[in-house]
Structures are given as C-alpha cells and as structure tokens.
C-alpha positions in Angstrom: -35.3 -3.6 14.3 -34.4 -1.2 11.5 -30.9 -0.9 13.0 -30.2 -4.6 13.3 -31.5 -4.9 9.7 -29.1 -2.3 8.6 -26.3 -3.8 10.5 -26.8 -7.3 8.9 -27.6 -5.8 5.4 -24.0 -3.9 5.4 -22.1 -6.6 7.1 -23.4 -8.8 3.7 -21.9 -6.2 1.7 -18.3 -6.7 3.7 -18.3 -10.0 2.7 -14.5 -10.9 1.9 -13.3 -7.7 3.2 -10.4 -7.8 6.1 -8.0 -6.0 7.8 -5.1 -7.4 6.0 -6.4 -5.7 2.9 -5.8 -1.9 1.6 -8.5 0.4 2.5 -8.6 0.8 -1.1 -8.5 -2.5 -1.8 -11.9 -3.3 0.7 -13.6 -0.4 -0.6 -13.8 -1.9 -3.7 -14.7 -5.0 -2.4 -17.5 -3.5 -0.8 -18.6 -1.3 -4.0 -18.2 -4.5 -5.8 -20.6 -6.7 -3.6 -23.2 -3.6 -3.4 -23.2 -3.4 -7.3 -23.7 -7.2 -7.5 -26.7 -7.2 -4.7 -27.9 -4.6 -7.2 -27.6 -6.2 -10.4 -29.0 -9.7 -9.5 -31.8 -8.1 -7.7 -32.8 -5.7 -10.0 -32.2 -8.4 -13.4 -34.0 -10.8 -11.2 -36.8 -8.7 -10.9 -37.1 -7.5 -14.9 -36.5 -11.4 -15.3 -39.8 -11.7 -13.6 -41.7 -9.2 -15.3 -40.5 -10.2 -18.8 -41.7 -13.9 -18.3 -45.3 -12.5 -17.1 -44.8 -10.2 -20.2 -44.4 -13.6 -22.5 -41.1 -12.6 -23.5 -39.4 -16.1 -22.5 -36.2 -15.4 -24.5 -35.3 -11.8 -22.7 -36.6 -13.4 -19.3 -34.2 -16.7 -19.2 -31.0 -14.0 -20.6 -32.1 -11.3 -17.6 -32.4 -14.8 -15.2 -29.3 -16.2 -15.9 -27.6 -12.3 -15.7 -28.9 -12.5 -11.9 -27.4 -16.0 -11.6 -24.0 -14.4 -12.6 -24.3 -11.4 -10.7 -25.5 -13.2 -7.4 -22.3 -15.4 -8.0 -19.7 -12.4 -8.2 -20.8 -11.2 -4.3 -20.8 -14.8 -2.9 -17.2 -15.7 -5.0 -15.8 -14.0 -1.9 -16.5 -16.8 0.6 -14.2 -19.0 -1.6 -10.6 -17.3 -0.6 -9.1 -20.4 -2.0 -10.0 -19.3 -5.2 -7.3 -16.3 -5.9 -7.6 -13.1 -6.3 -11.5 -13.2 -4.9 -11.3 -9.4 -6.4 -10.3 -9.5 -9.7 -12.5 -12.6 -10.5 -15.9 -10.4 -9.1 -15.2 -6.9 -11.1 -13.8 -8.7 -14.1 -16.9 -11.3 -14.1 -19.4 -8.2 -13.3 -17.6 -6.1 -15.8 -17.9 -9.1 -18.5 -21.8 -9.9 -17.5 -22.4 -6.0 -17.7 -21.2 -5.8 -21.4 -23.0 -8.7 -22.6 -26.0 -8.1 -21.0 -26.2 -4.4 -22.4 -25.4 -5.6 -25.6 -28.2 -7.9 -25.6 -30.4 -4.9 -24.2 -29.9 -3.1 -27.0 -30.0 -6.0 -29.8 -33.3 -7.0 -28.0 -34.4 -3.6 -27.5 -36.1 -4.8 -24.2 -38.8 -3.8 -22.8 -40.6 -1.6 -25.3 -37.4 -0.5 -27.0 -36.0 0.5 -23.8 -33.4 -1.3 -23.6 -30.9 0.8 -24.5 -31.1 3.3 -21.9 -29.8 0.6 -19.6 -25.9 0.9 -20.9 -25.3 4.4 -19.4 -24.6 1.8 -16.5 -21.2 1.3 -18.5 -18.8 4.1 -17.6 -19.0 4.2 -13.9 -18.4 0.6 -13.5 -15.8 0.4 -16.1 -13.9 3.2 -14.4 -14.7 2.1 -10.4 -13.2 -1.6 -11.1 -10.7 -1.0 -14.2 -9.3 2.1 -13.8 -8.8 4.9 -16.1 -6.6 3.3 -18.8 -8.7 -0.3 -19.0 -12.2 1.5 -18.4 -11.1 3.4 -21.6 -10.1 -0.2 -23.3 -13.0 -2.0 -22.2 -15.4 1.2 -23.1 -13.7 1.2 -26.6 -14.7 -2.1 -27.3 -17.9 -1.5 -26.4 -18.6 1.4 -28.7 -17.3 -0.3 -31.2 -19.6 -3.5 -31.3 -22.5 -1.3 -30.2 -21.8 0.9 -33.3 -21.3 -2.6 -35.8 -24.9 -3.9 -33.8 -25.9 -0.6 -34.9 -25.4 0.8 -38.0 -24.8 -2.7 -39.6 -26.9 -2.4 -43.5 -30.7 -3.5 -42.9 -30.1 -3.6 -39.2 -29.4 -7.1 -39.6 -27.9 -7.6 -36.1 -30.7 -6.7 -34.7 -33.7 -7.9 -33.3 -36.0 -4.8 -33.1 -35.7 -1.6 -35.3 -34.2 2.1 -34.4 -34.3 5.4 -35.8 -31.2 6.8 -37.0 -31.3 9.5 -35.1 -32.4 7.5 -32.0 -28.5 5.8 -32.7 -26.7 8.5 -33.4 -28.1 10.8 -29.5 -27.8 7.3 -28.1 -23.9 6.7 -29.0 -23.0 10.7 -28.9 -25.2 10.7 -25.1 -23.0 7.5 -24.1 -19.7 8.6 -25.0 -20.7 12.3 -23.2 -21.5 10.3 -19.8 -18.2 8.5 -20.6 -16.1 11.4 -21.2 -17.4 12.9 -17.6 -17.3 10.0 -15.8 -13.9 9.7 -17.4 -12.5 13.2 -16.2 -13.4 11.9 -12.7 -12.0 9.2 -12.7 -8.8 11.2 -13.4 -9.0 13.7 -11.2 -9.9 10.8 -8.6 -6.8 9.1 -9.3 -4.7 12.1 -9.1 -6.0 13.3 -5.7 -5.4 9.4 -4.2 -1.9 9.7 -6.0 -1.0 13.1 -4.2 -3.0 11.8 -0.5 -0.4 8.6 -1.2 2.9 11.2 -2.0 1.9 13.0 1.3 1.0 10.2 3.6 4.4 8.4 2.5 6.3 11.7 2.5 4.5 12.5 6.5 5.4 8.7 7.0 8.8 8.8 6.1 9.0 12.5 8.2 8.3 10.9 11.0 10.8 7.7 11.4 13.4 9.6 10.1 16.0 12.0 11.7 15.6 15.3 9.9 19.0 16.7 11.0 21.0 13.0 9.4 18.4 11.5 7.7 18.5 8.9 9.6 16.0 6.3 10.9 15.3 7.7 14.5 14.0 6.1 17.4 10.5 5.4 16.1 11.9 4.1 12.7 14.4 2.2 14.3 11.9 0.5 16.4 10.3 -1.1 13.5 13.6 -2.8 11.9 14.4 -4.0 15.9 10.8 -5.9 16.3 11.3 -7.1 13.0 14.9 -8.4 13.5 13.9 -9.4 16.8 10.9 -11.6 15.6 12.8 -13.4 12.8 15.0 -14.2 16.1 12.7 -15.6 17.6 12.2 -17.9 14.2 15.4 -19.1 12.7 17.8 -18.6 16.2 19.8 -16.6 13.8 22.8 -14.6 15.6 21.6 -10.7 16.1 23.9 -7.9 17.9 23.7 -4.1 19.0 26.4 -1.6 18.7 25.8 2.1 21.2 28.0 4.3 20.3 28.4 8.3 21.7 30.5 10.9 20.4 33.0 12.1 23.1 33.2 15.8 24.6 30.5 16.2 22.3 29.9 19.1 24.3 33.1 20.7 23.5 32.6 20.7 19.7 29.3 22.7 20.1 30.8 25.3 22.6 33.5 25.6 20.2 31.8 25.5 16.6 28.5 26.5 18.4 25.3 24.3 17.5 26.0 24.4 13.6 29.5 23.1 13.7 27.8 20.6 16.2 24.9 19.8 13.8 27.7 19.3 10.9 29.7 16.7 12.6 26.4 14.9 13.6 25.7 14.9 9.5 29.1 14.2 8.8 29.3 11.2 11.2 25.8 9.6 10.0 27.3 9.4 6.0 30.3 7.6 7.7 28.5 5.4 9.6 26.4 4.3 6.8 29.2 3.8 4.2 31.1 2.0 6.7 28.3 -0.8 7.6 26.9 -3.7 5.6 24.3 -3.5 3.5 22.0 -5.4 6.1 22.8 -3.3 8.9 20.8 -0.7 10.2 22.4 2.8 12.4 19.9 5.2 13.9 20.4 8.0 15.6 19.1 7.4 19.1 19.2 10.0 20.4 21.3 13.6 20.8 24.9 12.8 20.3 24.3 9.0 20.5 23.5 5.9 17.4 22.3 3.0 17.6 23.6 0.1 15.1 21.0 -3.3 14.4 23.4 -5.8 13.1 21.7 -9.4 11.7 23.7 -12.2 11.5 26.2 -10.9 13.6 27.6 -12.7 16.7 29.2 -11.0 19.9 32.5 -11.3 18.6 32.0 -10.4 15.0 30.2 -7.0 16.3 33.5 -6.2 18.4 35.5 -6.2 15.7 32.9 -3.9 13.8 32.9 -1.7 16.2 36.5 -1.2 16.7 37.0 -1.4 12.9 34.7 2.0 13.3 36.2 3.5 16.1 39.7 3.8 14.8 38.2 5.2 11.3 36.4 7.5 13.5 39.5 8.3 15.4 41.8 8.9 12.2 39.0 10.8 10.3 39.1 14.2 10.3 35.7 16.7 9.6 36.3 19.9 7.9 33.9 22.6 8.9 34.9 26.1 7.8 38.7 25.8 7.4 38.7 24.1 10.8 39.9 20.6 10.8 37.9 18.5 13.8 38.8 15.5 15.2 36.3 13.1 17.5 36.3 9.9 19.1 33.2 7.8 20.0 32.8 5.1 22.6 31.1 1.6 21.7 29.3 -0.6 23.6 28.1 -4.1 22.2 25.5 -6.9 23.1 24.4 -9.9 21.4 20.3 -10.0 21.9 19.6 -13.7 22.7 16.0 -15.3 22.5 15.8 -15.0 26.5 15.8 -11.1 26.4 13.3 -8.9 25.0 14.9 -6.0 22.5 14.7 -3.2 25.2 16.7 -5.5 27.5 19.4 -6.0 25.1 19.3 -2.3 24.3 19.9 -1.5 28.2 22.8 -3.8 28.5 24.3 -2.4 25.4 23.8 1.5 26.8 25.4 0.0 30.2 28.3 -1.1 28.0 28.7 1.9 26.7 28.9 3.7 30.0 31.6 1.3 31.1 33.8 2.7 28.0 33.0 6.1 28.9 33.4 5.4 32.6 37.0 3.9 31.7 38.4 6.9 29.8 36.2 7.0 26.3 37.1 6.3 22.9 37.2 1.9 23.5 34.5 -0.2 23.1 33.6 -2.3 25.6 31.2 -5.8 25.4 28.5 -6.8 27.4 30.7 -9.9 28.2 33.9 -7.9 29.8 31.4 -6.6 32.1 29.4 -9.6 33.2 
C-alpha cells in the first residue's frame, strides 16, 4: 500500500517530464512540480487557518497564492502552451516574491510573517541561475528595504523594531550569500562534468592517431545520412579506399614513419573533400568516405580526382621523401540496401582494385 502510494505520489511529481528532455532539464521539472505541491499545499493550509483566525484579508491572498501555485505543476499537462518550464519557475518565482512581500507588509500570523522569505534564495538560484537569482534577489532587497525603512512605516500594515529589520535584512542576505556560493560551485562542477563527458564523448568517436571520426563516430553520420535517404530519395555514395604495400612503409620507416603517413594522408583527405562529406578511418590502413548528394558517377570522379593527388603527392618524414598509392572502391547506397550492405559492396569493390594490380578505383557497377 505504502509503495503504490509512493509510486503514484512521485509519478505526480514527473508530470511533463520525458525522455526527449535533458536530465537537467527534467530535474528541474521535477523540483519545480515538488516545490509547487509544496507551496499550494502548505498556503492552502495557512489559508485555512487564517480564515478560522478572522483574518479574511491574509486568508483570500494565502488562497489565491495556492490557486497559483497548484496551477504552475498542472501547466505541464498543456505542452501546447511553450516552454511548459519557463512559464512554472518564472510564475512560482513571481508568486513567491509577491506573496513574501505581502508576508512581511501583513506581518502574518502574529508578526511572523517575515520569517517566511528565507524561502527566497534557494528558489531563486534552483530556477534562475546564478546571475538572474542575483537580479531577481536584488530587487527584492530593495522593495523589502523601501517596505521597510519607509518614514512612519507607512507601507506597512503592522509595526517592527528597528533592530528586528536590520537582523531580518542582514540574516537574508547571509542565507543568500551561502546559498549563492553554492549555486556557483554547483554550476562549476556541472560545467567541468559537461567538459569531461564531451571531451570522453569526443575520445571515443574519434581516431586518436588522425583525429578522425572512427568507426563508432562514423556510424552515427551513416544512420543519419542513411535516414534522410530514406526521406527525400536524395543521391548518397561510399568511397573505400586502402593505402597500398602499406606494409612496406612500416617495415621501412618502422611504425612511426607508418603512423606519419596515416596523419599525413587524413589532413589530405579532409582538405581534398567537400564540406558535406564525411572520411573516417575505418580501420588500420583503410578510410571510409560518406558522400551526400553524390551519385555513382559523380563519386568516381572524386575518387580518382583523389587517387592521382595521392599518387603525385609526396610525404616527407625525416629527410625521406615517400610516395603511396591507394585503391578506391565506390557504391551508391540505394533505399533497397541497408548501410552495411552498401558498405560490403563498396569493400568488395575495393578488393577488385587491389585484386587487379592496386592504385585504380574500381565501381560497384564494373563489377556487377
């Protein structure tokens, strides 16, 4: 019983959250909707208690606080409405102010009313941030301090001591400059979490020898390519290239000479294509080119166009001028093949150049 209850009571609090959003972005959804829950039921029930105390005026302001704050958790069924996230925080943030405000120009409950604004700082920070928690805390010190310390306490509606104000605003803007620090240090741990997790990210779809995208990267440009394929019919082609005698440049340069030329051959390769394309290294000695908007024939010519720069380039390496040549093979991906059955016609291509003396390129159609 007690765990269905909990179940359905934090499901409530996930109202508008989804897997489409940031986990930052539903964590704050969810804080948001637990804050709301809180305030309406909590100025619901001082509502309550300050009608059967005859104050009519503070219950009908604590009531209608509830009415807001119950409408800021339930603003989330209405998607259609924007940002569903923005409208809750800034409306609780808004509500918040006001209704502290009147707190303290009402004095409450007994002249408690006041205490209720140390309530201010975390929920300025949590929804705002540091810079517009700051803003929106400013103005609020500053009409709390004219409600204040205004001549005969004439914006007021009950009487304090001086000293009670001056603890009160020195107390408040303590708690603020606390919660304030944390919210710093807060942001700065996410910000350095979000420099690793990119910097891990981009570690592991790239090549750390070329820099390139490698095969894991790569495979997020083909499904992407290969769905917008599937969409608009739009021409998409595959160049395989692999260097030739490979082999013979490490035994002769040894592994570092080998690694050079790999380097070497990536910049060329990605000053030679368009800006669209896409070249990976696929794997060892071999690359792997995603061409959009490239037909059969237009991809030949691209990849003999970079075959005889290949062959007429020379690498330096230590005084030692080195000269390769690569093989190409070439397929156009069509709507009836999935993108690892384009890829293995393209590799067979590419074993027909090699097959037929290297350094050509050679179509899936000449071999069909």
């Amino acid at each position: 019983m007690f765990a269905h209850g909990k179940k359905t009571f934090i499901e409530y609090l996930q109202i508008g959250t989804t897997d489409e959003k940031s986990l930052d972005a539903n964590q704050q959804l969810f804080v948001s909707n637990l804050f709301s829950f809180i305030g309406y039921t909590i100025t619901f029930g001082l509502a309550l208690n300050a009608a059967i105390s005859g104050k009519s005026v503070l219950s009908i302001s604590l009531f209608f606080a509830s009415v807001i704050f119950f409408f800021c958790h339930q603003v989330h069924r209405f998607p259609k409405l924007g940002n569903t996230i923005l409208i809750s925080t800034s409306v609780v943030f808004i509500n918040l102010l006001i209704l502290m405000l009147y707190l303290v120009y009402s004095g409450g409950v007994s002249n408690t009313g006041p205490l209720w604004i140390y309530l201010v700082p975390p929920v300025a920070f949590f929804f705002n941030g540091l810079r517009k928690g700051i803003k929106g805390i400013t103005v609020f010190v500053i009409i709390l301090s004219i409600m204040l310390f205004y001549p005969h306490e004439a914006l007021l509606q009950t009487t304090y001591t001086l000293e009670f104000k001056l603890r009160l605003i020195l107390s408040f803007l303590t708690v603020t400059l606390l919660f304030g620090f944390y919210e710093y240090s807060r942001q700065q741990s996410y910000n350095h979490i979000e420099e690793l997790s990119h910097k891990y990210e981009q570690q592991a779809m790239h090549d750390a020898l070329t820099n390139l995208p490698n095969r894991r990267g790569m495979r997020v440009y083909l499904n992407h390519e290969y769905n917008r394929l599937m969409r608009s019919k739009e021409p998409l082609s595959l160049l395989i290239c692999d260097i030739d005698y490979f082999k013979q440049v490490n035994d002769k340069y040894f592994h570092d000479g080998g690694d050079f030329v790999l380097q070497s051959l990536s910049k060329f390769f990605v000053e030679k294509i368009r800006q669209q394309d896409v070249v990976a290294r696929w794997g060892g000695e071999e690359f792997l080119f995603l061409l959009p908007n490239t037909r059969l024939a237009d991809a030949v010519v691209l990849a003999e166009k970079i075959r005889q720069h290949v062959e007429g380039h020379i690498i330096q390496y230590k005084n030692n001028d080195i000269k390769i040549t690569i093989s190409m093979g070439v397929n156009e991906v069509t709507p009836d093949d999935n993108i690892d059955q384009a890829i293995n016609v393209a590799d067979h291509s590419l074993y027909n150049a090699k097959k037929e003396g290297r350094n050509q390129t050679v179509s899936a159609d000449m071999i069909k």
